[in-house]
N, CA, C and O atoms as a GROMACS GRO file, in nm:
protein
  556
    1UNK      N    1  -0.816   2.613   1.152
    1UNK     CA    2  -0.784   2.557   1.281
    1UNK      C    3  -0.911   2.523   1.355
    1UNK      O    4  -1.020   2.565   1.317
    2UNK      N    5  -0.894   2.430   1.484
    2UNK     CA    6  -1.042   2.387   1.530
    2UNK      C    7  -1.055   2.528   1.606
    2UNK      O    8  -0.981   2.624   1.584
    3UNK      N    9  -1.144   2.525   1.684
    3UNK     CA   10  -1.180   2.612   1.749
    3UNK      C   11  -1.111   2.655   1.883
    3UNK      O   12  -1.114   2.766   1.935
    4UNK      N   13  -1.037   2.525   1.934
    4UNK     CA   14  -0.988   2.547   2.023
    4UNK      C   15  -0.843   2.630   2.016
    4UNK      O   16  -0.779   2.686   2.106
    5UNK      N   17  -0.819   2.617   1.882
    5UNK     CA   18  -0.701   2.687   1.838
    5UNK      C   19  -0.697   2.767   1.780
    5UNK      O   20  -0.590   2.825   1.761
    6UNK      N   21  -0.828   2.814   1.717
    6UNK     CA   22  -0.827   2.937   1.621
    6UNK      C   23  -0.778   3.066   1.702
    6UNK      O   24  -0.819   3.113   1.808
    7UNK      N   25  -0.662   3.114   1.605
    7UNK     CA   26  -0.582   3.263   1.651
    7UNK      C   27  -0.539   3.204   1.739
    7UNK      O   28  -0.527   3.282   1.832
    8UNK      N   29  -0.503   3.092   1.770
    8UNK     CA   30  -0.395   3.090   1.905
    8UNK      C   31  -0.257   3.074   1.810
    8UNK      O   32  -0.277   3.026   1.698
    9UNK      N   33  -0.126   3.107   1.843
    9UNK     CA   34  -0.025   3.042   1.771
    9UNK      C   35  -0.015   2.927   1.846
    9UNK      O   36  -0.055   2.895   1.957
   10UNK      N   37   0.082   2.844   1.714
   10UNK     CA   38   0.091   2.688   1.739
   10UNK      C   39   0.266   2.716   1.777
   10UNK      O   40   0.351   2.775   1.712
   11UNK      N   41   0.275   2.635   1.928
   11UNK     CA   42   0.351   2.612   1.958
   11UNK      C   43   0.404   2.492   1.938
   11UNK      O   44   0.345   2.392   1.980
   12UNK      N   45   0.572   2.482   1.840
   12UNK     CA   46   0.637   2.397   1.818
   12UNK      C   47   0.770   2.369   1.830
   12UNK      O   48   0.865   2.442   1.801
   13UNK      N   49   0.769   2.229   1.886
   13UNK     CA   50   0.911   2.213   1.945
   13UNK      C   51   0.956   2.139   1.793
   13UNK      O   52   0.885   2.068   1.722
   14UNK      N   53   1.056   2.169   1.776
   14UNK     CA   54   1.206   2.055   1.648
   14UNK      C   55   1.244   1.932   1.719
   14UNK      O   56   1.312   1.959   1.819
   15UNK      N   57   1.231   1.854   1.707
   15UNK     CA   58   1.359   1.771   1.716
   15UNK      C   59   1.420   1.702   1.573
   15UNK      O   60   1.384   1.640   1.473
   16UNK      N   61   1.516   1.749   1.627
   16UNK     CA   62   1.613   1.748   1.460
   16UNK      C   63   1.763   1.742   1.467
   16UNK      O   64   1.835   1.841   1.475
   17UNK      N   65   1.810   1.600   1.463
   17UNK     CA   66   1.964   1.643   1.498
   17UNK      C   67   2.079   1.678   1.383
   17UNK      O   68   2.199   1.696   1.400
   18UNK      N   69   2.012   1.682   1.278
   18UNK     CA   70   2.145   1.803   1.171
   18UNK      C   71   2.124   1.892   1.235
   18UNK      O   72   2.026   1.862   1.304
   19UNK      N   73   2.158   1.994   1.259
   19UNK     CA   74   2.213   2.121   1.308
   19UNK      C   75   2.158   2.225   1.178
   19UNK      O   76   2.100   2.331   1.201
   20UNK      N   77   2.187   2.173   1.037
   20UNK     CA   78   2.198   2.276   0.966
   20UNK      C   79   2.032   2.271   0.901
   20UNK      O   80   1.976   2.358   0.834
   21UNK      N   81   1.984   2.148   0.941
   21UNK     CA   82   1.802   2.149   0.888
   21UNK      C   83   1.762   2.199   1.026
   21UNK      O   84   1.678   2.283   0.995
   22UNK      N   85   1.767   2.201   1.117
   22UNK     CA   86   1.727   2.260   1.257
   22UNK      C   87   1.694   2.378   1.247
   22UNK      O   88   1.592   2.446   1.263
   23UNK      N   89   1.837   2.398   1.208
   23UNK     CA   90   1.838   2.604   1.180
   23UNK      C   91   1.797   2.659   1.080
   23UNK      O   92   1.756   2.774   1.094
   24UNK      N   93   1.793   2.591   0.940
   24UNK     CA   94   1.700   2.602   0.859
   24UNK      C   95   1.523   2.631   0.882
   24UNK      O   96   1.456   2.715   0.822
   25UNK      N   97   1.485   2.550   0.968
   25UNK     CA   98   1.349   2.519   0.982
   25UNK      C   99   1.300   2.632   1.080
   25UNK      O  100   1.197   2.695   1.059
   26UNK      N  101   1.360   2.647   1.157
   26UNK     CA  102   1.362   2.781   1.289
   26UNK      C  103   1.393   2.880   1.209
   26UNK      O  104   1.318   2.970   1.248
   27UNK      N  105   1.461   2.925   1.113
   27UNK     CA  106   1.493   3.036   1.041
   27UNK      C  107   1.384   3.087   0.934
   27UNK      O  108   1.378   3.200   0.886
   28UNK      N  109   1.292   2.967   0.905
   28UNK     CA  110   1.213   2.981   0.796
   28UNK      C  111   1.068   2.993   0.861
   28UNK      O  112   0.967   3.038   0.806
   29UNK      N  113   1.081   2.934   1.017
   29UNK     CA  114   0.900   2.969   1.060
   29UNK      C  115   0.949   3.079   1.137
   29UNK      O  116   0.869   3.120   1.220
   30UNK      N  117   1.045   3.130   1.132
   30UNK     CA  118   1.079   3.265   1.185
   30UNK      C  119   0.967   3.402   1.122
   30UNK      O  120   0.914   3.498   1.179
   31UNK      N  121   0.966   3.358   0.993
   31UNK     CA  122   0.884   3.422   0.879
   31UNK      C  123   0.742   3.404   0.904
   31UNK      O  124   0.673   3.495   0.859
   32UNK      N  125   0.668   3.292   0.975
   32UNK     CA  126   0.540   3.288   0.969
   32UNK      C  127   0.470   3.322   1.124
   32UNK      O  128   0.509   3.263   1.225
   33UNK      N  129   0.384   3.402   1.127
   33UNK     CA  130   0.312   3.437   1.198
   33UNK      C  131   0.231   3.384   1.320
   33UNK      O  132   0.203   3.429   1.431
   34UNK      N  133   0.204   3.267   1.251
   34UNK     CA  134   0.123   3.181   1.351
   34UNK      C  135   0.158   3.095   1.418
   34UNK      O  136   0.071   3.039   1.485
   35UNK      N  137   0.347   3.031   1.434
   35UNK     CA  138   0.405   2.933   1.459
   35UNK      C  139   0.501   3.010   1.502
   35UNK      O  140   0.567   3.092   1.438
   36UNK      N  141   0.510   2.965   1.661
   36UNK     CA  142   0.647   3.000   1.755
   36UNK      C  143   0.734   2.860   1.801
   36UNK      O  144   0.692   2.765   1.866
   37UNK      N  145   0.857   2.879   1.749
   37UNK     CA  146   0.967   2.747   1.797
   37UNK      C  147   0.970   2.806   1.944
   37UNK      O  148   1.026   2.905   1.993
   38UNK      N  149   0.896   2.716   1.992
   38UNK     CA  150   0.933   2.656   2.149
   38UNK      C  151   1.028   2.584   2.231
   38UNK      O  152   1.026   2.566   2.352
   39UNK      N  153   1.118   2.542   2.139
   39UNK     CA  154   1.256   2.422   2.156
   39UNK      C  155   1.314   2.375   2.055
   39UNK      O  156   1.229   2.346   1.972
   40UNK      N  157   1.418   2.352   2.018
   40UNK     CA  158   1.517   2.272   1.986
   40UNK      C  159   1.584   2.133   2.019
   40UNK      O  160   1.684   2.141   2.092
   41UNK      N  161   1.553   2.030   1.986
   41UNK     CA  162   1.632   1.891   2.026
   41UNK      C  163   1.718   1.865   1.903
   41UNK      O  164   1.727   1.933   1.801
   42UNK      N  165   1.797   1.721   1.947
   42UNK     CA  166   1.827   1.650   1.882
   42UNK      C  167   1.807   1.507   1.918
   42UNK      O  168   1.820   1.411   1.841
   43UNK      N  169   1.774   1.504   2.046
   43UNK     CA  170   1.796   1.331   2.105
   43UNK      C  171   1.636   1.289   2.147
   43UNK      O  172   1.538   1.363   2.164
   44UNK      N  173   1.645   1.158   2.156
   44UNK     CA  174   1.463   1.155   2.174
   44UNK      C  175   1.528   1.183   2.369
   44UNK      O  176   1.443   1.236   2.440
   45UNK      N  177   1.616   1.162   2.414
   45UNK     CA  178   1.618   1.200   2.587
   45UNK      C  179   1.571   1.357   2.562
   45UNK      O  180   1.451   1.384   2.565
   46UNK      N  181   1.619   1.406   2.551
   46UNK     CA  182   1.591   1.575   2.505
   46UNK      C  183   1.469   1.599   2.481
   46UNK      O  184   1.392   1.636   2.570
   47UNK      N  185   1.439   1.585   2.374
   47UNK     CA  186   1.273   1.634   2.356
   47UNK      C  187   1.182   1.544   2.473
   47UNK      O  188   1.092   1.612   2.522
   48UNK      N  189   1.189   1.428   2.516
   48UNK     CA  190   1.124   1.415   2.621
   48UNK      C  191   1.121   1.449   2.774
   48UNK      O  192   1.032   1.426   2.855
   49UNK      N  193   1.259   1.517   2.794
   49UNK     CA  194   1.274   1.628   2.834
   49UNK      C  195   1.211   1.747   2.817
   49UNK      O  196   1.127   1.799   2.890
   50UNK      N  197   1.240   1.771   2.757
   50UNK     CA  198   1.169   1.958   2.680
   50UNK      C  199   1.013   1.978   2.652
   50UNK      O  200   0.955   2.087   2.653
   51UNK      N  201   0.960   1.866   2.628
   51UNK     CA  202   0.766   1.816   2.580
   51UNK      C  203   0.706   1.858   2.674
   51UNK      O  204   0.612   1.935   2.656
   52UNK      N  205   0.768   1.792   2.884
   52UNK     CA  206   0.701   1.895   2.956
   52UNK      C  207   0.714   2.047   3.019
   52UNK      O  208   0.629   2.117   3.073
   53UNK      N  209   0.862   2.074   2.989
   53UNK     CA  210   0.906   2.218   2.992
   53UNK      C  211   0.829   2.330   2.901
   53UNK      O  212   0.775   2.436   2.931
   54UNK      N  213   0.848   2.260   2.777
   54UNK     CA  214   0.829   2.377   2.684
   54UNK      C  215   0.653   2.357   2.672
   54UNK      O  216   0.606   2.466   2.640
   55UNK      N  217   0.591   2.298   2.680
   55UNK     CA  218   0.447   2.267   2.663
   55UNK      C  219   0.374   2.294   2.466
   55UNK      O  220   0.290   2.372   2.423
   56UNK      N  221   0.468   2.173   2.389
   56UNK     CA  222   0.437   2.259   2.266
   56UNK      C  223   0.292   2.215   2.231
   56UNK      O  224   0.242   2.132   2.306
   57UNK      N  225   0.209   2.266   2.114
   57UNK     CA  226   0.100   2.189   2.060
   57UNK      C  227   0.122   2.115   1.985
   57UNK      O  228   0.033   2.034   1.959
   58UNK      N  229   0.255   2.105   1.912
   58UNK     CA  230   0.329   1.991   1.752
   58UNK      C  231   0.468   1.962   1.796
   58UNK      O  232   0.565   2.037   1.812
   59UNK      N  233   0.457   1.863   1.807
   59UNK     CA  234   0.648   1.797   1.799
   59UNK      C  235   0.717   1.823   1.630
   59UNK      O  236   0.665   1.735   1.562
   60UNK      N  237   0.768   1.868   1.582
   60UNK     CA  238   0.793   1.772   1.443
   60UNK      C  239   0.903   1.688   1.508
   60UNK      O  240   0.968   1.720   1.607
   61UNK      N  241   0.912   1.583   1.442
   61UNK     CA  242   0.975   1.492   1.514
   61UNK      C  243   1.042   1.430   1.365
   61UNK      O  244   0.985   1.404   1.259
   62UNK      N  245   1.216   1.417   1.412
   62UNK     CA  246   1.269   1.354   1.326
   62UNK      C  247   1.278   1.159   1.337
   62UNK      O  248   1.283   1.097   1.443
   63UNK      N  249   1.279   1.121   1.254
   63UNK     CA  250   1.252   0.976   1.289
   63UNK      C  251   1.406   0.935   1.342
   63UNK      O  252   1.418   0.915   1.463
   64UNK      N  253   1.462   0.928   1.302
   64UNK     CA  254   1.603   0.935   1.346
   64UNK      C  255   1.668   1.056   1.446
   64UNK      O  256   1.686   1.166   1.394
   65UNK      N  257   1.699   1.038   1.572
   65UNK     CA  258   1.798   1.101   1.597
   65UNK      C  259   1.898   1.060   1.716
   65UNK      O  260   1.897   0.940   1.747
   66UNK      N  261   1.955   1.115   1.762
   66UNK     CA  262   2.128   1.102   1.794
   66UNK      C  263   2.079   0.940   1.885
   66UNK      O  264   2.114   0.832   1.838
   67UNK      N  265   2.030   0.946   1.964
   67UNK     CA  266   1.992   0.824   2.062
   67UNK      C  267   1.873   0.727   2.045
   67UNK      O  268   1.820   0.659   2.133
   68UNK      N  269   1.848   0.731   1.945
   68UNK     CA  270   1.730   0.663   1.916
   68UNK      C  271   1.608   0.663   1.802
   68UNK      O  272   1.603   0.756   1.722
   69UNK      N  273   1.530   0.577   1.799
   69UNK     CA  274   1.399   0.609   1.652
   69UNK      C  275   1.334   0.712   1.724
   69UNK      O  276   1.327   0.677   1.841
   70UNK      N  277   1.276   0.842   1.702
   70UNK     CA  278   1.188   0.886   1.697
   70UNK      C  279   1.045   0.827   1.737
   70UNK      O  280   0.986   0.871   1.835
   71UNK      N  281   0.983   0.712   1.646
   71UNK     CA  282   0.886   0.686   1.684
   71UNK      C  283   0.859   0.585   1.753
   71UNK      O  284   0.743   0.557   1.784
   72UNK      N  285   0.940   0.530   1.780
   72UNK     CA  286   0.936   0.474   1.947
   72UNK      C  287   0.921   0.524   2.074
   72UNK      O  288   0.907   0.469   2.184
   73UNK      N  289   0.928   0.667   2.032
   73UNK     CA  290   0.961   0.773   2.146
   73UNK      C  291   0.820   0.835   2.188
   73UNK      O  292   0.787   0.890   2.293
   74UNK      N  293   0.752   0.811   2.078
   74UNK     CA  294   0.600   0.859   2.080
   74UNK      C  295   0.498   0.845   2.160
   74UNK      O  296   0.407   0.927   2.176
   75UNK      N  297   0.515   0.706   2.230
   75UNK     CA  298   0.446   0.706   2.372
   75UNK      C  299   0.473   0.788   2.461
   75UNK      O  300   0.382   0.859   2.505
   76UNK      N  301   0.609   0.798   2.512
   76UNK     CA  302   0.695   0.873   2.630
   76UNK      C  303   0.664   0.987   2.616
   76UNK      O  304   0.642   1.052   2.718
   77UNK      N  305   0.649   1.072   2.444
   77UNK     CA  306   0.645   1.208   2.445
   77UNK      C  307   0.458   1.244   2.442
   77UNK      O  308   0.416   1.356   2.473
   78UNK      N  309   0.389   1.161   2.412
   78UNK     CA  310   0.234   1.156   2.495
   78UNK      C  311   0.200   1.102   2.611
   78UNK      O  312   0.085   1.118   2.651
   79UNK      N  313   0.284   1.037   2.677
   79UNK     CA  314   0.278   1.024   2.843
   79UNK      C  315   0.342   1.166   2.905
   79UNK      O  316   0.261   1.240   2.961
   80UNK      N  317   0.432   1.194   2.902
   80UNK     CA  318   0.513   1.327   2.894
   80UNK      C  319   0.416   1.482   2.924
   80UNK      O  320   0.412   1.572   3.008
   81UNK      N  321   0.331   1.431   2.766
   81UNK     CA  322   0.224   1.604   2.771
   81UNK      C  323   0.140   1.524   2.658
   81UNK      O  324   0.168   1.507   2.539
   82UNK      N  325   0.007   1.473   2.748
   82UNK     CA  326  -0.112   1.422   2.688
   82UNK      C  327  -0.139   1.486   2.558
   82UNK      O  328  -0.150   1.402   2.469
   83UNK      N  329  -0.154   1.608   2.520
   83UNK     CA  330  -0.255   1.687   2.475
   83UNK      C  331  -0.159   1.725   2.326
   83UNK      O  332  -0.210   1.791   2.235
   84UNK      N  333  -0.003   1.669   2.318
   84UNK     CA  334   0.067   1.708   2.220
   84UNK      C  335   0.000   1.624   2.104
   84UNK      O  336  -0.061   1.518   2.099
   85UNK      N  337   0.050   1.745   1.993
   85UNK     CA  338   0.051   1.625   1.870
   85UNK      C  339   0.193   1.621   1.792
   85UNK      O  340   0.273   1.713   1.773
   86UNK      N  341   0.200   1.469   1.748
   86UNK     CA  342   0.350   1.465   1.697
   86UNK      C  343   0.327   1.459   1.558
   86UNK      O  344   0.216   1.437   1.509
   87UNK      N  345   0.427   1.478   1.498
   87UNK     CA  346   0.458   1.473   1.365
   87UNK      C  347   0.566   1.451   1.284
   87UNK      O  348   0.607   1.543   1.212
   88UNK      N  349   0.616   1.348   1.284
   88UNK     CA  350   0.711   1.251   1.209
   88UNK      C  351   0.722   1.287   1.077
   88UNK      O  352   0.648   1.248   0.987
   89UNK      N  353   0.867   1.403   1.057
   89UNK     CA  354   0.926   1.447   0.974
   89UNK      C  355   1.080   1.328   0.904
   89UNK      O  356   1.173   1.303   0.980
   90UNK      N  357   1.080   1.288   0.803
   90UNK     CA  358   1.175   1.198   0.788
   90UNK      C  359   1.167   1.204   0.675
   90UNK      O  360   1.065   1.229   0.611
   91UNK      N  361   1.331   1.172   0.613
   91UNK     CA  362   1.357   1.116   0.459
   91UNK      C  363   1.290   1.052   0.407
   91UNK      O  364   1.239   1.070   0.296
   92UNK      N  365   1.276   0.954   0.487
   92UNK     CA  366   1.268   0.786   0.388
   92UNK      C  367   1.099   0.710   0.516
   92UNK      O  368   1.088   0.679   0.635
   93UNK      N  369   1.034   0.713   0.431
   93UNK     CA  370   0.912   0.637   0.519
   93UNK      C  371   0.834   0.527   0.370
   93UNK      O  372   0.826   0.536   0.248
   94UNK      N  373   0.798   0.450   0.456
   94UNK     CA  374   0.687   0.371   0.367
   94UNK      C  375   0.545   0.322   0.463
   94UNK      O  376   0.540   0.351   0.582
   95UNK      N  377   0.456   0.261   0.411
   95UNK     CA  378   0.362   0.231   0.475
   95UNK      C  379   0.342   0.136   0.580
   95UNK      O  380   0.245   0.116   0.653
   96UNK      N  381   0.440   0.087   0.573
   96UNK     CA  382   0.481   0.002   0.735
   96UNK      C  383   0.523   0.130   0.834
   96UNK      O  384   0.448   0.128   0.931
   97UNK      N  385   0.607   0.229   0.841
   97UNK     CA  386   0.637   0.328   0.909
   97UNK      C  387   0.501   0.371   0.921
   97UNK      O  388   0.437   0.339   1.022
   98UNK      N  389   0.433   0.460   0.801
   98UNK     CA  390   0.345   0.509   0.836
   98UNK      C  391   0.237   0.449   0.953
   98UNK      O  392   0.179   0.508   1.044
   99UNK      N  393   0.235   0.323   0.915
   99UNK     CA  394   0.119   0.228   1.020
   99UNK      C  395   0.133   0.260   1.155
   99UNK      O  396   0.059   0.327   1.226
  100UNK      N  397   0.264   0.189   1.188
  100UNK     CA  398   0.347   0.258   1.285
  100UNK      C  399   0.304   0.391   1.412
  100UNK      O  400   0.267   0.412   1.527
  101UNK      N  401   0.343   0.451   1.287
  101UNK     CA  402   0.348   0.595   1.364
  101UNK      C  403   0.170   0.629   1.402
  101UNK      O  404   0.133   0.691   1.501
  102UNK      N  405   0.086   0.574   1.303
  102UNK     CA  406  -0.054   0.601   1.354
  102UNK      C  407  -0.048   0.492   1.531
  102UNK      O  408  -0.061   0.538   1.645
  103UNK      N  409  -0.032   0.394   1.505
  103UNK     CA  410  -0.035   0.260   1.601
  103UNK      C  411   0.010   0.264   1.724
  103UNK      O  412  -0.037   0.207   1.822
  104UNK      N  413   0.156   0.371   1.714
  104UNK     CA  414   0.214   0.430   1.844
  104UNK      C  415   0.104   0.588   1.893
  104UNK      O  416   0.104   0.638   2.006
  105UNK      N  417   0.045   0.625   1.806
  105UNK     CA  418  -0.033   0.798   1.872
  105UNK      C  419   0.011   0.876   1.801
  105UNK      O  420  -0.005   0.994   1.835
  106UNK      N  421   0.094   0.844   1.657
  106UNK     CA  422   0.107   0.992   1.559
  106UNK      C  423   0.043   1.061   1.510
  106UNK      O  424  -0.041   1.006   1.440
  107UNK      N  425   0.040   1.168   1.512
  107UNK     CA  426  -0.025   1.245   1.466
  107UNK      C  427  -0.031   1.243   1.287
  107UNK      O  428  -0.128   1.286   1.224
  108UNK      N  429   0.083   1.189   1.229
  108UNK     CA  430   0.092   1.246   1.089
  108UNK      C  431   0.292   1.167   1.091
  108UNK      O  432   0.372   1.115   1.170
  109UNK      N  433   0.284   1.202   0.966
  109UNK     CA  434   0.386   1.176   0.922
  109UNK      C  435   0.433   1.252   0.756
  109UNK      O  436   0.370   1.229   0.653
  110UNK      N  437   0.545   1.337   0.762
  110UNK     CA  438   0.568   1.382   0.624
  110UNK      C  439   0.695   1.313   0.592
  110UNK      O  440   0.752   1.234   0.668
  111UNK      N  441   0.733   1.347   0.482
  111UNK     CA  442   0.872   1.308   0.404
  111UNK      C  443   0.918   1.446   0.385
  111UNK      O  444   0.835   1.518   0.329
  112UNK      N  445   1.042   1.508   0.421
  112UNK     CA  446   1.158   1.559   0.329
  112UNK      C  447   1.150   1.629   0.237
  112UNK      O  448   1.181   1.747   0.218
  113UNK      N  449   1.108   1.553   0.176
  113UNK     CA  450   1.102   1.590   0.013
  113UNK      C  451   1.028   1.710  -0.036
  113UNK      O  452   1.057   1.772  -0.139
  114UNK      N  453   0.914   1.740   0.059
  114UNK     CA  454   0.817   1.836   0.044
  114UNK      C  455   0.861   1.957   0.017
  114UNK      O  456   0.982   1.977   0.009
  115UNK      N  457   0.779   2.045   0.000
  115UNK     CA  458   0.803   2.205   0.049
  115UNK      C  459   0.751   2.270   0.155
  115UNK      O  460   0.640   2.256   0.206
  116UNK      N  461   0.855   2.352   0.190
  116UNK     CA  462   0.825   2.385   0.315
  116UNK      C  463   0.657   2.468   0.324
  116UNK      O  464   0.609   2.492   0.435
  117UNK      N  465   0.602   2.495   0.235
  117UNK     CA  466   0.482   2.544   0.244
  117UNK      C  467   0.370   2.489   0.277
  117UNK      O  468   0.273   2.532   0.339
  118UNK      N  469   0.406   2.316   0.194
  118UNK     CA  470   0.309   2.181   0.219
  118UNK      C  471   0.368   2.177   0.384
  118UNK      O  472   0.276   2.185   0.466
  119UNK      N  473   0.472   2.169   0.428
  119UNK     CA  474   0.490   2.154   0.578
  119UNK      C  475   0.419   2.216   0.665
  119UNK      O  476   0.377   2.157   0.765
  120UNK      N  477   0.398   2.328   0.644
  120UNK     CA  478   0.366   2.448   0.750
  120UNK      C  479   0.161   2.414   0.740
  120UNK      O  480   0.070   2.412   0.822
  121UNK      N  481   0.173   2.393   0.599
  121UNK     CA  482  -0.028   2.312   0.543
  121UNK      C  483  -0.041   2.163   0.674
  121UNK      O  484  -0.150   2.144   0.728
  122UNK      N  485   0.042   2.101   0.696
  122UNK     CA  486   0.059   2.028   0.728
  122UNK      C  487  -0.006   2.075   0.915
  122UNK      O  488  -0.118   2.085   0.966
  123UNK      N  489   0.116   2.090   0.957
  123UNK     CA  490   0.168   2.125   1.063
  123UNK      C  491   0.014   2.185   1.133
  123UNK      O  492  -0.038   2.130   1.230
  124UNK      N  493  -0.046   2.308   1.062
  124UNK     CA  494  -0.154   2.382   1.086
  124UNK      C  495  -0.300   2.252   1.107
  124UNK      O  496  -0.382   2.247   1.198
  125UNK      N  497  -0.287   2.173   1.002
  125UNK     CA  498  -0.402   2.030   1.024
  125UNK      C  499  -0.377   1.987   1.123
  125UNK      O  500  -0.471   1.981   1.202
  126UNK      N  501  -0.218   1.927   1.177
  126UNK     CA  502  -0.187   1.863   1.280
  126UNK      C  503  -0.237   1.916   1.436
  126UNK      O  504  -0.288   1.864   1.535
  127UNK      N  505  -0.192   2.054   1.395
  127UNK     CA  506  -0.255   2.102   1.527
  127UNK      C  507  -0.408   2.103   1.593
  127UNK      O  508  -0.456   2.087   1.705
  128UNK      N  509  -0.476   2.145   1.402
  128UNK     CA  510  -0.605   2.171   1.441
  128UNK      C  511  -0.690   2.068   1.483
  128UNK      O  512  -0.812   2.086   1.480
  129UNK      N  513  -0.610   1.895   1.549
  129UNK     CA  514  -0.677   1.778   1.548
  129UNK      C  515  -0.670   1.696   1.442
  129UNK      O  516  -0.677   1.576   1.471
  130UNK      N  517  -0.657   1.727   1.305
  130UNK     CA  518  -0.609   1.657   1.188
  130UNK      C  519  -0.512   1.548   1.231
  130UNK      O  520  -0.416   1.562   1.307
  131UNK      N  521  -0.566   1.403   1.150
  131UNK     CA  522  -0.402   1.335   1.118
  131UNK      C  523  -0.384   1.332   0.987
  131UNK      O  524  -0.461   1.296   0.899
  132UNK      N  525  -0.246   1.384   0.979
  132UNK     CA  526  -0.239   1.384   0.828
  132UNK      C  527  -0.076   1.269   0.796
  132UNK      O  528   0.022   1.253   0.870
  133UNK      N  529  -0.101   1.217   0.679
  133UNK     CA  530  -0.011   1.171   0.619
  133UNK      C  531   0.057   1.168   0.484
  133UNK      O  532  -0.022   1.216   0.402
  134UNK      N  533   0.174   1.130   0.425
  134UNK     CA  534   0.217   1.174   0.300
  134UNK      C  535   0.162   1.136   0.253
  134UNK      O  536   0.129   1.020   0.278
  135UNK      N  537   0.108   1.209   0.143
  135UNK     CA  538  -0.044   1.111   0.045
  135UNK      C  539   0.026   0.959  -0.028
  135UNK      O  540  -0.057   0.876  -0.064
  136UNK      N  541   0.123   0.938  -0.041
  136UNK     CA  542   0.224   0.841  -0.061
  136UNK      C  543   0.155   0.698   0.014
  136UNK      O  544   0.112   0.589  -0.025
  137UNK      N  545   0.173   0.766   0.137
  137UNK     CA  546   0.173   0.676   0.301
  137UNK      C  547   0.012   0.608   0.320
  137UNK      O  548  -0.082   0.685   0.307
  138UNK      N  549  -0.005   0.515   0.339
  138UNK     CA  550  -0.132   0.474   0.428
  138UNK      C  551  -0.250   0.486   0.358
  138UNK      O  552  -0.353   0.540   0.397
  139UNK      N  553  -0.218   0.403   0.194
  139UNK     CA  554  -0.339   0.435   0.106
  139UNK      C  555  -0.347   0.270   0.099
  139UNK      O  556  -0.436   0.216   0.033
   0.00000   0.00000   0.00000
């Protein structure tokens, strides 16, 4: 982590509107030490809502949810709370998305597909100032 974060935990908000990957994901960094769920969404109104309530350091951010793209939302949720970093969690991305999501202020972008261990590898870069992307993405 950079310095400004070393030993701090990383506060992270979900937005995620399955219900059953939500609770999955909160159930599984339940287990890790260094990462506290700060919020729960499903709608990009919601988490831009919740971004200045909850004050997280990582969005994961689903690209899809109930009201809208995700990464369209990415300005609002860095006008919202300057200092966040997002991270565009989604099924299906290609390198036009990926572009995207750098072009709007993303932080990163993963796919799905991963394991949750590469996530959490992830998540920890994102915070520490890292942008990271699916090695897939943005080559």
């Amino acid at each position: 982590m950079s310095s400004e974060r070393a030993g701090e935990v990383i506060r992270l908000l979900i937005a995620e509107d399955h219900p059953m990957v939500a609770v999955a994901l909160e159930s599984a960094f339940e287990l890790v030490d260094d990462v506290e769920i700060v919020g729960g969404t499903g709608s990009v109104a919601d988490t831009v809502d919740a971004v200045d309530r909850v004050r997280p350091h990582v969005i994961l951010l689903d690209r899809r949810l109930r009201d809208g793209d995700g990464v369209e939302a990415i300005p609002a949720l860095l006008a919202a709370s300057p200092g966040v970093r997002v991270l565009v969690f989604t099924g299906y991305a290609d390198r036009a998305m990926a572009d995207r999501v750098a072009e709007v202020g993303g932080a990163g972008l993963m796919l799905k597909r991963g394991l949750f261990d590469d996530l959490l590898v992830v998540i920890r870069r994102v915070a520490a100032g890292q942008d990271c992307f699916d090695v897939d993405l943005r080559q």
